[in-house]
C-alpha positions as CSV (number, residue, x, y, z in Angstrom):
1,X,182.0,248.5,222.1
2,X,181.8,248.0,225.7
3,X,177.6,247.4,225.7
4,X,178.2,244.7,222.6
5,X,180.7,242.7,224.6
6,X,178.5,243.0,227.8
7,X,175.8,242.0,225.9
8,X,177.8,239.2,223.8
9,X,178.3,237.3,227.6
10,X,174.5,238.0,228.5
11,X,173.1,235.8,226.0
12,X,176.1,233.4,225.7
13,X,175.4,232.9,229.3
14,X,172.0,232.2,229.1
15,X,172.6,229.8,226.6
16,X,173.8,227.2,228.4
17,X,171.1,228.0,231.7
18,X,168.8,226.5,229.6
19,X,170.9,223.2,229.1
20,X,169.8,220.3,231.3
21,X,172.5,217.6,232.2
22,X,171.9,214.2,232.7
23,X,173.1,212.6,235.3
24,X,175.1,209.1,233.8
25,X,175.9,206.5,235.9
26,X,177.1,203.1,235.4
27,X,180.8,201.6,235.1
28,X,182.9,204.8,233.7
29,X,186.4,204.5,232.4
30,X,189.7,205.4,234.4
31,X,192.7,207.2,233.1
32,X,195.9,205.3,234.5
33,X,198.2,206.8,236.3
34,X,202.1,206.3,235.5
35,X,202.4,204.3,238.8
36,X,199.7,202.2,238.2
37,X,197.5,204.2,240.4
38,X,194.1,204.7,238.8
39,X,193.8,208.3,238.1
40,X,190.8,211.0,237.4
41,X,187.8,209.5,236.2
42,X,187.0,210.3,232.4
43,X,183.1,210.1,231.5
44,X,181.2,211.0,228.6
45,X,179.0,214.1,229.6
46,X,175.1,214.3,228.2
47,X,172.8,217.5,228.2
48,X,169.3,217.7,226.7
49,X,168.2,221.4,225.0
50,X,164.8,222.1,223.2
51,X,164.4,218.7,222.1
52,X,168.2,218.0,221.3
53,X,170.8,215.5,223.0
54,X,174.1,216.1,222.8
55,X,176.8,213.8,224.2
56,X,180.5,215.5,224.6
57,X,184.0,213.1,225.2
58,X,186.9,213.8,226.6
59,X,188.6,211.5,224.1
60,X,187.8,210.0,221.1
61,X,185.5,207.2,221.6
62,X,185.0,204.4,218.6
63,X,181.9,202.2,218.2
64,X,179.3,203.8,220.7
65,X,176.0,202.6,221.3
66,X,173.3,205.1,221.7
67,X,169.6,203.9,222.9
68,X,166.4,206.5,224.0
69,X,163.9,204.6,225.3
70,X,160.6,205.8,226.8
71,X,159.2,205.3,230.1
72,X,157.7,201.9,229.0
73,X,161.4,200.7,227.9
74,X,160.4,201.2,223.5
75,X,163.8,202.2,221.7
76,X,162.5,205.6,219.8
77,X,166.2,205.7,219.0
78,X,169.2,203.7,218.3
79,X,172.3,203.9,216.7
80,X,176.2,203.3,216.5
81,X,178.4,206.1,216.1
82,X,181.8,205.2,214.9
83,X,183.8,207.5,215.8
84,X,183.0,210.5,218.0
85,X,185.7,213.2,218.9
86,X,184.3,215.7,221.0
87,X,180.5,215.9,220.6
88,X,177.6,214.3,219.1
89,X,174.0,215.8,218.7
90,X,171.1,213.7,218.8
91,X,167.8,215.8,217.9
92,X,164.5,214.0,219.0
93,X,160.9,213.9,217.4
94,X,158.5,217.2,218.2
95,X,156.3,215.0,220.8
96,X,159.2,213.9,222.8
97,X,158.6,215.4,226.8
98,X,161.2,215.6,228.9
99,X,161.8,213.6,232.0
100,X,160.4,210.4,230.5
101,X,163.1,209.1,228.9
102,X,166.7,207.2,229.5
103,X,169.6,207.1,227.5
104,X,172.2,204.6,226.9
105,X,175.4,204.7,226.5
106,X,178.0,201.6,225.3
107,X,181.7,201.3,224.3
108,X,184.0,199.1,225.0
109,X,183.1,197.2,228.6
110,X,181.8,200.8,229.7
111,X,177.7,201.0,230.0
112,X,176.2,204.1,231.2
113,X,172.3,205.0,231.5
114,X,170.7,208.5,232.1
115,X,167.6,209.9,232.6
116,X,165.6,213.2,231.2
């Protein structure tokens, strides 16, 4: 029982080492504070594995904007979601290479970009 719980960890820990996450930056959201103190800052988190993107919330999010573009700024994907909760998986053509494409992200008066 012991070795199957060791190895259980093992490859649910190696799982995500193969995750890459992609740096967003833009204009993120704030979560205000009861004294009108802006508090922690709440942004949308993006990791690409084996030819998947997934974007994860920390609250639900209506109407975002999702647009992969390639290095020579051609959408190969665009959509709006309507409602996301807590994640969102976005899996990308067979040819697509890594580190030659952005993302971006738009709700609200929040716009994020990303590269991968």
């Amino acid at each position: 029982m012991k070795k199957c719980f060791v190895l259980l960890i093992v490859l649910l820990s190696s799982v995500f080492c193969f995750a890459d996450d992609i740096n967003m930056v833009g204009d993120p959201p704030h979560e205000q504070g009861g004294n009108g103190n802006r508090g922690q800052t709440l942004l949308p988190t993006v990791d690409y594995t084996d030819g998947e993107v997934t974007i994860f919330v920390p609250y639900q999010i209506d109407d975002m904007a999702v647009t992969i573009r390639d290095n020579q700024g051609e959408v190969l994907y665009s959509t709006v979601i309507p409602v996301i909760l807590v994640q969102h998986s976005i899996v990308l053509p067979d040819n697509v290479d890594a580190n030659k494409f952005s993302i971006q992200i738009a709700y609200s008066d929040i716009h994020l970009i990303g590269w991968f």
